[in-house]
PDB file of N, CA, C and O in Angstrom, chain B, residues numbered from 101:
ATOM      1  N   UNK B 101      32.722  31.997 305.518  1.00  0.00           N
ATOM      2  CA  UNK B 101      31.961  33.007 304.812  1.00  0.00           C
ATOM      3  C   UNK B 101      31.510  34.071 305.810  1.00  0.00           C
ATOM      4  O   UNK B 101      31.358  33.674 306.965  1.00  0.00           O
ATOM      5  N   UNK B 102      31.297  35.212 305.582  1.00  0.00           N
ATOM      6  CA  UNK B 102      31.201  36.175 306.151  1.00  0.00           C
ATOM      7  C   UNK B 102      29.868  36.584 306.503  1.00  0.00           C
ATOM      8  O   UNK B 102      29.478  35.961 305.516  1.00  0.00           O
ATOM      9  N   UNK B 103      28.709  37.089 307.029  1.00  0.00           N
ATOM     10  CA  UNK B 103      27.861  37.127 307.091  1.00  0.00           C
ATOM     11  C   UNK B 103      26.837  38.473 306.216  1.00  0.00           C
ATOM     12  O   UNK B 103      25.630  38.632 306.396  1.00  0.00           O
ATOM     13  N   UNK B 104      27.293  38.906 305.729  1.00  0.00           N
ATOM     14  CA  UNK B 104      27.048  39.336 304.148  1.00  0.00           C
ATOM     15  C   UNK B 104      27.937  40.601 303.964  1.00  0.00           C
ATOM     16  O   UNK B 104      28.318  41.433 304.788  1.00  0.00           O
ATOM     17  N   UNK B 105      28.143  40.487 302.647  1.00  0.00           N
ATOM     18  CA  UNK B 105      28.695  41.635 301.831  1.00  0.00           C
ATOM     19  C   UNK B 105      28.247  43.367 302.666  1.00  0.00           C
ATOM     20  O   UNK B 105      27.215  43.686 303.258  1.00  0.00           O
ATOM     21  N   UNK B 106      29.578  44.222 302.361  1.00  0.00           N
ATOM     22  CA  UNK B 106      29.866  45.415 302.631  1.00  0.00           C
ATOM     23  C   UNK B 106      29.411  46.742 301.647  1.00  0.00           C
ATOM     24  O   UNK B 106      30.090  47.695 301.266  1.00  0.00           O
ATOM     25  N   UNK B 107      27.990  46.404 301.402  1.00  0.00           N
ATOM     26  CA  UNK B 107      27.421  47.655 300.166  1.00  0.00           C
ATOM     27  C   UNK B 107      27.013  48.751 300.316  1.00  0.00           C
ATOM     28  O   UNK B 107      26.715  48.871 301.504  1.00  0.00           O
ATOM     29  N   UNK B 108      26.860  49.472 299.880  1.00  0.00           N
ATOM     30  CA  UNK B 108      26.039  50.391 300.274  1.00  0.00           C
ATOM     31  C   UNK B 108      24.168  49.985 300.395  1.00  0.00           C
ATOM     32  O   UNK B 108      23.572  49.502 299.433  1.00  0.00           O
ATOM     33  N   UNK B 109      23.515  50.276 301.663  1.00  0.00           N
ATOM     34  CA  UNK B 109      22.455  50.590 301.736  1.00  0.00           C
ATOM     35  C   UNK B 109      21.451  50.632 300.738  1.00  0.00           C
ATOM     36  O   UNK B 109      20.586  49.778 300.545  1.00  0.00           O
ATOM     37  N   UNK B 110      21.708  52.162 299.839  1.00  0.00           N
ATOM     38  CA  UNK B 110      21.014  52.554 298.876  1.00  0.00           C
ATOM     39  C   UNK B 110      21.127  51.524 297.790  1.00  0.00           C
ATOM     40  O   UNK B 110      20.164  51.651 297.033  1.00  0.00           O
ATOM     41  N   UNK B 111      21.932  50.549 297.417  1.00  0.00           N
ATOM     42  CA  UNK B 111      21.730  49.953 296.798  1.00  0.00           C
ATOM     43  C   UNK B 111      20.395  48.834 296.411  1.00  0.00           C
ATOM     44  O   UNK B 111      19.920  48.218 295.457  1.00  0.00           O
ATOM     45  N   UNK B 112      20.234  49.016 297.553  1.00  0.00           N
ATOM     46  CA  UNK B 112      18.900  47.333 298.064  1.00  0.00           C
ATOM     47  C   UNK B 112      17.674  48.483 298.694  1.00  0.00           C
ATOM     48  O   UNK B 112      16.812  47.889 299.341  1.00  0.00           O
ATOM     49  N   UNK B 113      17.460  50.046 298.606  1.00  0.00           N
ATOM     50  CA  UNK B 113      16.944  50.388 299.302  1.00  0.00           C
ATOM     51  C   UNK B 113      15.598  50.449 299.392  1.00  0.00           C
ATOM     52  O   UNK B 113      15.094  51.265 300.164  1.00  0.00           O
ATOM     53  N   UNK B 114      14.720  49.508 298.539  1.00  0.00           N
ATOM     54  CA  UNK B 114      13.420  49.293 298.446  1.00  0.00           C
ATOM     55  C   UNK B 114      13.555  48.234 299.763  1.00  0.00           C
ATOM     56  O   UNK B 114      12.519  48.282 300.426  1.00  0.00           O
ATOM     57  N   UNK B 115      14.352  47.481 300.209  1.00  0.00           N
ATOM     58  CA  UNK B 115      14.589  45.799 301.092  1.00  0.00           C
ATOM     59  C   UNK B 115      14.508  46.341 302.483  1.00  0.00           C
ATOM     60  O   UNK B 115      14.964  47.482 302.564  1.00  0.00           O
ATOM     61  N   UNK B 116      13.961  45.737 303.823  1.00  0.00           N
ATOM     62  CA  UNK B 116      14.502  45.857 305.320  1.00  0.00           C
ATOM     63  C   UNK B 116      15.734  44.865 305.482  1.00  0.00           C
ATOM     64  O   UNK B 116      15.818  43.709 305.897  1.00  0.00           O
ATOM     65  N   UNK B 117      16.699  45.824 304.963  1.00  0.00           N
ATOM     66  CA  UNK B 117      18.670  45.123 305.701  1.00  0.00           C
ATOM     67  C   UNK B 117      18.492  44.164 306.588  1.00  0.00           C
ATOM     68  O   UNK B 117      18.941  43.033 306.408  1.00  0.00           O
ATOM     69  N   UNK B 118      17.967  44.432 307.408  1.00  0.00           N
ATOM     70  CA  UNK B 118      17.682  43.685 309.363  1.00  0.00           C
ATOM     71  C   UNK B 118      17.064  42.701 308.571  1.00  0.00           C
ATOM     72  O   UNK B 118      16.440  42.347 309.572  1.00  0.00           O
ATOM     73  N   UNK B 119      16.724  42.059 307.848  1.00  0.00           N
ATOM     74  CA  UNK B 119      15.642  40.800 307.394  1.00  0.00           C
ATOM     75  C   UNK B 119      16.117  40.464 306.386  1.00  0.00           C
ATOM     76  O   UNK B 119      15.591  39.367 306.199  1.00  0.00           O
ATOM     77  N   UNK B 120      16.761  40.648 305.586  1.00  0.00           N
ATOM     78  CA  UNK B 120      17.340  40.840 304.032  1.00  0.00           C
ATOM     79  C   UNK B 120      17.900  39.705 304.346  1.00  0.00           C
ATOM     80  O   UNK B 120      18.633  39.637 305.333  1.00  0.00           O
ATOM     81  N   UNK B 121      17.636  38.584 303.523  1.00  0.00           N
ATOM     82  CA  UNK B 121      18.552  37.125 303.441  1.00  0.00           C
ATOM     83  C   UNK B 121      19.558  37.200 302.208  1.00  0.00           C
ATOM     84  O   UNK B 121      19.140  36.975 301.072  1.00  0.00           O
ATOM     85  N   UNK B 122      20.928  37.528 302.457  1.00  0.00           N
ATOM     86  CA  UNK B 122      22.102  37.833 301.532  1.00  0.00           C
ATOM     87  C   UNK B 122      21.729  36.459 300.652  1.00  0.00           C
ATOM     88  O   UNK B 122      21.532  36.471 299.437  1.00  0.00           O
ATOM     89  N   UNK B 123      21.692  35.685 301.209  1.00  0.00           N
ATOM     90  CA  UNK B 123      22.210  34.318 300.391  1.00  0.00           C
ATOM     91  C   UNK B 123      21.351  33.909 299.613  1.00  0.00           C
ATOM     92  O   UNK B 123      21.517  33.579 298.439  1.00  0.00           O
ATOM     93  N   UNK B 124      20.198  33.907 300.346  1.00  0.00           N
ATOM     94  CA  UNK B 124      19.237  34.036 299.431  1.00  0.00           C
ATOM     95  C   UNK B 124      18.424  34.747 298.174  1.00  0.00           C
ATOM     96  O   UNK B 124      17.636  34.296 297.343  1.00  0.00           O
ATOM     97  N   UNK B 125      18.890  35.862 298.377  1.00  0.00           N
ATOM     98  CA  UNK B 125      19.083  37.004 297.468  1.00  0.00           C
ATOM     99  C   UNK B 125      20.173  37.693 296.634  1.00  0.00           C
ATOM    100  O   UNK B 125      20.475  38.872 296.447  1.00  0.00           O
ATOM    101  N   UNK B 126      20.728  36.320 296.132  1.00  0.00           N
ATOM    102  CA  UNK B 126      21.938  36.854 295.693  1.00  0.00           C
ATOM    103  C   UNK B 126      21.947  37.344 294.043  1.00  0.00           C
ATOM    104  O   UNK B 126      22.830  38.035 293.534  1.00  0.00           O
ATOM    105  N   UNK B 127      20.785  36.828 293.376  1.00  0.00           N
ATOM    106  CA  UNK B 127      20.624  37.667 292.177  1.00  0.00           C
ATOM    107  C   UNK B 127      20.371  39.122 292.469  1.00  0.00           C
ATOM    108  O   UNK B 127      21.278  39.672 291.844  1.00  0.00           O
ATOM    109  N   UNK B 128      19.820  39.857 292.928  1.00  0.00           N
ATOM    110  CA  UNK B 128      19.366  40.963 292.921  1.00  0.00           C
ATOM    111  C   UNK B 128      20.486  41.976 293.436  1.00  0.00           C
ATOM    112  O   UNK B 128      20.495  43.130 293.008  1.00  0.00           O
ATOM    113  N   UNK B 129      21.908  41.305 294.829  1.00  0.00           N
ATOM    114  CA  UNK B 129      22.621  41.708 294.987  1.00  0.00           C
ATOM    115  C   UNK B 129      23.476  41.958 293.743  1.00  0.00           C
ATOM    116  O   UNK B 129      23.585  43.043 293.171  1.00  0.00           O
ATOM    117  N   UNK B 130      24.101  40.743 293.381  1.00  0.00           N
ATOM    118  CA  UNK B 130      24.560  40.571 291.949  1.00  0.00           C
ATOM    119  C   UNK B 130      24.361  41.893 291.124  1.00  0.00           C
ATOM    120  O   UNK B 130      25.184  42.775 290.875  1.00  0.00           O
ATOM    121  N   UNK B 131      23.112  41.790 290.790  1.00  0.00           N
ATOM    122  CA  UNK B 131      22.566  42.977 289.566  1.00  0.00           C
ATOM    123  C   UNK B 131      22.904  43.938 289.663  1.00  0.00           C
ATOM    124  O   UNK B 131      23.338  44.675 288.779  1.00  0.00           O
ATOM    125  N   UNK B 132      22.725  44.221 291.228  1.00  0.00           N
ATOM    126  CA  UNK B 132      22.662  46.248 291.925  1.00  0.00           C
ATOM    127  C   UNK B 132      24.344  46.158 291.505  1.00  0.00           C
ATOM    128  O   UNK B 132      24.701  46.803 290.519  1.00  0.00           O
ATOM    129  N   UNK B 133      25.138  45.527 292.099  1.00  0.00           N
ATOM    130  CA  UNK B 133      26.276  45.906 292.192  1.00  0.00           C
ATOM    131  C   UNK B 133      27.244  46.089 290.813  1.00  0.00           C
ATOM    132  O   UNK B 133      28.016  47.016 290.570  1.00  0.00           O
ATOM    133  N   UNK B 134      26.912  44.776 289.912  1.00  0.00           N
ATOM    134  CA  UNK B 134      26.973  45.255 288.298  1.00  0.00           C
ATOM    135  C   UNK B 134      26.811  46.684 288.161  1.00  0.00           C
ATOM    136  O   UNK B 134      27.711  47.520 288.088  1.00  0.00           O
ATOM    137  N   UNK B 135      25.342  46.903 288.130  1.00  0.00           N
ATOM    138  CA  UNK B 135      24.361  47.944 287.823  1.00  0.00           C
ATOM    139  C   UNK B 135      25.511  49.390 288.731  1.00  0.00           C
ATOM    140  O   UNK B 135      25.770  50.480 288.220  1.00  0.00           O
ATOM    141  N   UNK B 136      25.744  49.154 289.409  1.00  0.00           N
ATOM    142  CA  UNK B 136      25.596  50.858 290.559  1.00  0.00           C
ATOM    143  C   UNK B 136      26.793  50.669 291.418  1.00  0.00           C
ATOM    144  O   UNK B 136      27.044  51.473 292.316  1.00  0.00           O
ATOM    145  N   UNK B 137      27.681  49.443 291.131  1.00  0.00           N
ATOM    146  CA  UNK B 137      28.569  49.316 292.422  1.00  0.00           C
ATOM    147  C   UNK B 137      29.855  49.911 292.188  1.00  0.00           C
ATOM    148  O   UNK B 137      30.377  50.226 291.119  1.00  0.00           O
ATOM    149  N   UNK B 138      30.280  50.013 293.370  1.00  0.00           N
ATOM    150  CA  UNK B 138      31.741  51.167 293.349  1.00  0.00           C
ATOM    151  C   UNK B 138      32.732  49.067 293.264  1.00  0.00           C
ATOM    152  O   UNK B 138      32.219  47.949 293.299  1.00  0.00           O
ATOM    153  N   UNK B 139      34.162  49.507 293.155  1.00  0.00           N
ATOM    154  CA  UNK B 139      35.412  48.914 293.138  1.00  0.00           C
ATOM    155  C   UNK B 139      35.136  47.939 294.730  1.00  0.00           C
ATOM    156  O   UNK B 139      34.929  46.729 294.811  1.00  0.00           O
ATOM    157  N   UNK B 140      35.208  48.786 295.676  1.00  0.00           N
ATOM    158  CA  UNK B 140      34.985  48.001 296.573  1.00  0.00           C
ATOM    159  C   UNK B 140      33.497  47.033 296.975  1.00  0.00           C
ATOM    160  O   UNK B 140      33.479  46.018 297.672  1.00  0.00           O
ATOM    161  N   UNK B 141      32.642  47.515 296.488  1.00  0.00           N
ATOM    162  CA  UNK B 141      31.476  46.435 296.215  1.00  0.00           C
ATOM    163  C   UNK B 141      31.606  45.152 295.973  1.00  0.00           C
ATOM    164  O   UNK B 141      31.463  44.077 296.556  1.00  0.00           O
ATOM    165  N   UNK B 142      32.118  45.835 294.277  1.00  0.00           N
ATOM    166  CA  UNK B 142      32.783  44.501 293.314  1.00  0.00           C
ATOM    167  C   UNK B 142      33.406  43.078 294.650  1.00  0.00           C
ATOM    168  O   UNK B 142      32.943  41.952 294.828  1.00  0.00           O
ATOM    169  N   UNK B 143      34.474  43.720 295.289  1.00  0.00           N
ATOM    170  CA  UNK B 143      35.613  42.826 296.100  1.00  0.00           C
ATOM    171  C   UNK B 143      34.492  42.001 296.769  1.00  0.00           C
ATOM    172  O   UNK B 143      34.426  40.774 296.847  1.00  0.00           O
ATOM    173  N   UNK B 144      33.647  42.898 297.223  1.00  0.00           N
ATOM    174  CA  UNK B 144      32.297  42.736 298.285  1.00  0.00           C
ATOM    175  C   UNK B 144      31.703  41.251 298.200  1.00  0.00           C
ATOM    176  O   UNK B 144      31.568  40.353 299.032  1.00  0.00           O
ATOM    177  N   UNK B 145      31.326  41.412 296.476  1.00  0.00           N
ATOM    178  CA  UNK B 145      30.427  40.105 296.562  1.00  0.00           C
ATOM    179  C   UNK B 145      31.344  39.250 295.644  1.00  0.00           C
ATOM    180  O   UNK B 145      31.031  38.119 295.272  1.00  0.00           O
ATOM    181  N   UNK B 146      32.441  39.845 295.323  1.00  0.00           N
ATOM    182  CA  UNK B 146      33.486  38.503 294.713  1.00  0.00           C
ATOM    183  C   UNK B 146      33.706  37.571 295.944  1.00  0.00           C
ATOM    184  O   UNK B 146      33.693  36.352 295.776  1.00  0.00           O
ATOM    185  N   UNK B 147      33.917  38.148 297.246  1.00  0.00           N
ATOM    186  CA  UNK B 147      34.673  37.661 298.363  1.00  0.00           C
ATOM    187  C   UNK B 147      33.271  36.786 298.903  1.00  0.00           C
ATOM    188  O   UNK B 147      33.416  35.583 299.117  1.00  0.00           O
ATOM    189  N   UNK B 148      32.063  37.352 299.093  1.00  0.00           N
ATOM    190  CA  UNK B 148      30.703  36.618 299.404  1.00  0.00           C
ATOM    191  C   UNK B 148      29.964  35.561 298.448  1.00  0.00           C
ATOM    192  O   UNK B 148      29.263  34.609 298.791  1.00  0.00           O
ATOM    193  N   UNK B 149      30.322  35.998 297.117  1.00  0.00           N
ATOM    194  CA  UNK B 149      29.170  34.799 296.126  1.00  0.00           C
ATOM    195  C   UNK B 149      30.496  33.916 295.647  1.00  0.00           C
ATOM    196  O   UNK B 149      30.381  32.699 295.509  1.00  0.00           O
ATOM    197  N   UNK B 150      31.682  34.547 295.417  1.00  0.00           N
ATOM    198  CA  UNK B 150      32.120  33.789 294.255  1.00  0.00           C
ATOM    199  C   UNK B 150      32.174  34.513 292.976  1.00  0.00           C
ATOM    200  O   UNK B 150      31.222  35.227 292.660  1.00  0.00           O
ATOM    201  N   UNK B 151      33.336  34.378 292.110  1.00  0.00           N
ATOM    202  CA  UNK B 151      33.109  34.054 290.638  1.00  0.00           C
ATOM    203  C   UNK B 151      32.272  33.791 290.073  1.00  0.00           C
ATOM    204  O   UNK B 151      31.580  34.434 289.283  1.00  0.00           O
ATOM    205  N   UNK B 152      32.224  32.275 290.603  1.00  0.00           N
ATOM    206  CA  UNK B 152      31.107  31.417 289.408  1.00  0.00           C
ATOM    207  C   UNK B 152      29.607  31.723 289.417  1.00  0.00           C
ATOM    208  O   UNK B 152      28.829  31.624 288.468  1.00  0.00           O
ATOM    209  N   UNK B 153      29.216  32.315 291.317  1.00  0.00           N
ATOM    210  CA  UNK B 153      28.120  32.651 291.752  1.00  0.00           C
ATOM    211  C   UNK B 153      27.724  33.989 290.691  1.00  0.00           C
ATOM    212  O   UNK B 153      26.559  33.928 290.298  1.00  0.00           O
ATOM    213  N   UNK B 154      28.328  34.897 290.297  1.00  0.00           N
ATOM    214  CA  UNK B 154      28.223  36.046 290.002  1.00  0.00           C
ATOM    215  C   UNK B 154      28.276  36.038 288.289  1.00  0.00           C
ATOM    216  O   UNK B 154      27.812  37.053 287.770  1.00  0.00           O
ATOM    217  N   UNK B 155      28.899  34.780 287.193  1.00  0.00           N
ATOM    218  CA  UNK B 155      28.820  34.676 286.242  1.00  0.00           C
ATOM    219  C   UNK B 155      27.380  33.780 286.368  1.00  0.00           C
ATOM    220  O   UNK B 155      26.444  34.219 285.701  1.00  0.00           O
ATOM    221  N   UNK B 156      27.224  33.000 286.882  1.00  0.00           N
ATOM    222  CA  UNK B 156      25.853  32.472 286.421  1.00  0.00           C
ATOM    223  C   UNK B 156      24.663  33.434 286.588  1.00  0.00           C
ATOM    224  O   UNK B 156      23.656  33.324 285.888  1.00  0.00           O
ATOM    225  N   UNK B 157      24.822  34.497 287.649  1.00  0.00           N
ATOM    226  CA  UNK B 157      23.695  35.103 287.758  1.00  0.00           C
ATOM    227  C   UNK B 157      23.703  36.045 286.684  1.00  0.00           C
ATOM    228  O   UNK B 157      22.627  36.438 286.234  1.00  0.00           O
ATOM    229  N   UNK B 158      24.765  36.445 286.230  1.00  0.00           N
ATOM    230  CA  UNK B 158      24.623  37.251 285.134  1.00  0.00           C
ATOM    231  C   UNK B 158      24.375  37.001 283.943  1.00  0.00           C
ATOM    232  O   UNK B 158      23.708  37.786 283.268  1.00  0.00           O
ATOM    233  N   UNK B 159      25.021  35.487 283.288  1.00  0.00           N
ATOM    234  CA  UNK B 159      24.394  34.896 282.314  1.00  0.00           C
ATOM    235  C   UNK B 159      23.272  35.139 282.262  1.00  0.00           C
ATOM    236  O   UNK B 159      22.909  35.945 281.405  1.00  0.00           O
ATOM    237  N   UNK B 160      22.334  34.565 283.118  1.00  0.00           N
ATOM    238  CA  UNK B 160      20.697  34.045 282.987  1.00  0.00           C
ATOM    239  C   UNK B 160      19.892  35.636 283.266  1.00  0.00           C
ATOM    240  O   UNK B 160      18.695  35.855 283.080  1.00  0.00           O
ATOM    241  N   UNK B 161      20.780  36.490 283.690  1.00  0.00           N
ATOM    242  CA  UNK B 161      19.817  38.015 284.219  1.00  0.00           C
ATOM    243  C   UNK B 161      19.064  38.207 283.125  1.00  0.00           C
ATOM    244  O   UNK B 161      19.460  37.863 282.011  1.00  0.00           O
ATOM    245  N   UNK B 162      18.003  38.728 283.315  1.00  0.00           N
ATOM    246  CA  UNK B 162      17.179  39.536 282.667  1.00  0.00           C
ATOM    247  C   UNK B 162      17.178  41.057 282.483  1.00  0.00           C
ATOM    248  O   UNK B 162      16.895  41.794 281.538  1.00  0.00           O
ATOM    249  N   UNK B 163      17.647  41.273 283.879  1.00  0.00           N
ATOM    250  CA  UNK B 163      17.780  42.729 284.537  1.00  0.00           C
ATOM    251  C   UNK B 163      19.066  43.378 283.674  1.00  0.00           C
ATOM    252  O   UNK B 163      19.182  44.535 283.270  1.00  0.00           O
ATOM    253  N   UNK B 164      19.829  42.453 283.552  1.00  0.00           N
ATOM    254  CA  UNK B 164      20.952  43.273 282.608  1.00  0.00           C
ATOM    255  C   UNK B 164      21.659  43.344 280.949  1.00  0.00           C
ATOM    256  O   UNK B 164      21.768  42.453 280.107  1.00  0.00           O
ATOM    257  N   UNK B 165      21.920  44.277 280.928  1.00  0.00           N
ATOM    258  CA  UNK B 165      22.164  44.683 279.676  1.00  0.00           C
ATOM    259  C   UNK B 165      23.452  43.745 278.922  1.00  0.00           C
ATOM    260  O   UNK B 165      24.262  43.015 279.494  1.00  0.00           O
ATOM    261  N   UNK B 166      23.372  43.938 277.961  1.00  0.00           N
ATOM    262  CA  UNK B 166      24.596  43.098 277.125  1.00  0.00           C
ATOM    263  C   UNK B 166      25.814  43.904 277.616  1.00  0.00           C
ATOM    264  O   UNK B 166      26.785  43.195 277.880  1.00  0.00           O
ATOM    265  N   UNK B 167      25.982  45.244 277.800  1.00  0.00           N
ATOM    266  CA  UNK B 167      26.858  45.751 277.942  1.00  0.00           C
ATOM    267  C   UNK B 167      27.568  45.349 279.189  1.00  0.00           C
ATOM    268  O   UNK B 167      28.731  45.036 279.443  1.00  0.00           O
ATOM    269  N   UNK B 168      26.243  45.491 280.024  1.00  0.00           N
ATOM    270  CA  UNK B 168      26.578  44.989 281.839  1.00  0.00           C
ATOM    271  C   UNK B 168      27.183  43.768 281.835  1.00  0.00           C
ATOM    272  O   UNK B 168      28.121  43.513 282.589  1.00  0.00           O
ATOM    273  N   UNK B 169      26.696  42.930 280.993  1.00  0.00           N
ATOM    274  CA  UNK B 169      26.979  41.494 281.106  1.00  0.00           C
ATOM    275  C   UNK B 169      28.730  41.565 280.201  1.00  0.00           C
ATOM    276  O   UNK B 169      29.719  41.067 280.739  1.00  0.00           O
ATOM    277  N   UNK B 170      28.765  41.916 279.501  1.00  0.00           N
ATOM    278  CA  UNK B 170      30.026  41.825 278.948  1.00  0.00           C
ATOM    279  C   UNK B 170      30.883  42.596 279.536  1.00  0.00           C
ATOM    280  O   UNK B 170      31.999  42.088 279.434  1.00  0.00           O
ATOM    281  N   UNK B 171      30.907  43.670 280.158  1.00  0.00           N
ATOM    282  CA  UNK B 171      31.653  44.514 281.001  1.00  0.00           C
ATOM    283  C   UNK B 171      31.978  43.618 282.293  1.00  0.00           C
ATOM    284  O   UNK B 171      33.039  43.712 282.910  1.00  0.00           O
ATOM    285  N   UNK B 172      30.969  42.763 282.617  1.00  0.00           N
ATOM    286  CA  UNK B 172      31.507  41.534 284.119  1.00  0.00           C
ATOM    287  C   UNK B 172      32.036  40.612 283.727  1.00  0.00           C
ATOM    288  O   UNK B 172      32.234  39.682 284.509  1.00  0.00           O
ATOM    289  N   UNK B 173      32.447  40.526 282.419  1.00  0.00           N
ATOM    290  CA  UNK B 173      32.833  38.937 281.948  1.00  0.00           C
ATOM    291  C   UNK B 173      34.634  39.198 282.255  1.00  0.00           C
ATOM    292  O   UNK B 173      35.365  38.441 282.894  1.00  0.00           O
ATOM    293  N   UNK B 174      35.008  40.449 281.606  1.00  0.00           N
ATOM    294  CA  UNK B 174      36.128  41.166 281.508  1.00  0.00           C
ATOM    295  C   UNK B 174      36.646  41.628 282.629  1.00  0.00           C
ATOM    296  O   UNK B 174      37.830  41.344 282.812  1.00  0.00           O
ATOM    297  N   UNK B 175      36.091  42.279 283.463  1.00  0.00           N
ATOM    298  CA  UNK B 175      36.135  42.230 284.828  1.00  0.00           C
ATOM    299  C   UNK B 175      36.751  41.536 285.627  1.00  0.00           C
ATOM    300  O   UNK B 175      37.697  41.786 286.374  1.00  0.00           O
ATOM    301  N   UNK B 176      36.076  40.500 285.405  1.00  0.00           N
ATOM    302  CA  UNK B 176      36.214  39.584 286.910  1.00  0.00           C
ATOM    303  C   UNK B 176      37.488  39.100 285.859  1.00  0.00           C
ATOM    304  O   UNK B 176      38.099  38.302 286.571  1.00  0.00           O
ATOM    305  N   UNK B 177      38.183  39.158 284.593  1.00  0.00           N
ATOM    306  CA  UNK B 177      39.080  38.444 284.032  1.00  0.00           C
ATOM    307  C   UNK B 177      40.361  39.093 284.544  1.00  0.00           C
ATOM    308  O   UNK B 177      41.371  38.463 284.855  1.00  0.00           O
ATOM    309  N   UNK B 178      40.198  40.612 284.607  1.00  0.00           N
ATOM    310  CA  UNK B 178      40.944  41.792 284.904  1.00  0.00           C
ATOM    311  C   UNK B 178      41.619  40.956 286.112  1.00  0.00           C
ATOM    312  O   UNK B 178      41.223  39.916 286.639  1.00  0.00           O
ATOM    313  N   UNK B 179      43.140  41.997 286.473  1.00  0.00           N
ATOM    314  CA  UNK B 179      43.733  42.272 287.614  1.00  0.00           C
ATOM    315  C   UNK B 179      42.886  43.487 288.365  1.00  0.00           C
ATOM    316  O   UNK B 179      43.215  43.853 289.493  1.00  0.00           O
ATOM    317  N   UNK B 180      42.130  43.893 287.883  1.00  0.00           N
ATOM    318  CA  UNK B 180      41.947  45.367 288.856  1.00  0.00           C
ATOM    319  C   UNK B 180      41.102  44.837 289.711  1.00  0.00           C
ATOM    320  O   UNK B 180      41.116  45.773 290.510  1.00  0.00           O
ATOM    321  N   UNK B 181      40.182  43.875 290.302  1.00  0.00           N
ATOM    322  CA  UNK B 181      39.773  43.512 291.644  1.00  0.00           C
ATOM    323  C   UNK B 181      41.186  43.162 292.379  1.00  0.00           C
ATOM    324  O   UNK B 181      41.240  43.134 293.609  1.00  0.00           O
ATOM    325  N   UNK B 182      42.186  42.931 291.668  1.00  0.00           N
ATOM    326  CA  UNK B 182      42.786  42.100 292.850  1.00  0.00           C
ATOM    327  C   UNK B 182      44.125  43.340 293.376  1.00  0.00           C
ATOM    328  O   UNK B 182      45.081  43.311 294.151  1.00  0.00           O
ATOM    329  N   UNK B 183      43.614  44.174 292.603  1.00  0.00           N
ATOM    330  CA  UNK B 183      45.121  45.121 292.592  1.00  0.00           C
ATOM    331  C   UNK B 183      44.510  46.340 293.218  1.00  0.00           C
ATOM    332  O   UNK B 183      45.230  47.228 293.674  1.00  0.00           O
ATOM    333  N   UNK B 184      42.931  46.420 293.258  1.00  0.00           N
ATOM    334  CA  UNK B 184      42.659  47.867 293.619  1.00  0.00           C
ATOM    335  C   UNK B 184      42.454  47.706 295.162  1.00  0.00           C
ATOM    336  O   UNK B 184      42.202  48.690 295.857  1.00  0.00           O
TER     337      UNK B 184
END
């Protein structure tokens, strides 16, 4: 495993990066990147949480919308993470 995902900054930018525990914080990563993330994000935390890491957090979110949530279900079903 890598020692965390390749995001943008602004994504987490309320957080200090230098202290920011990825692993531990992986709902909130999760969310932003749903929420705000480019194609390569996506790869970002497919390659860091997982699949399954990233459907459970989205199941149980609060933070996200039905749309968000059904737009990641399809997604992660897609070829386009693996093709872009």
């Amino acid at each position: 495993m890598q020692n965390k995902p390749n995001i943008r900054p602004s994504l987490l930018w309320e957080y200090d990066l230098e202290t920011f525990n990825w692993v531990k914080s992986y709902k909130i990563v999760i969310e932003r990147v749903v929420q705000l993330g480019e194609i390569n994000e996506w790869k970002e935390i497919l390659t860091f949480y997982g699949s399954d890491k990233i459907i459970e957090t989205v199941e149980w979110s609060r933070q996200l919308d039905k749309r968000d949530k059904d737009f990641t279900m399809l997604f992660l079903q897609s070829d386009i993470l693996h093709a872009a």
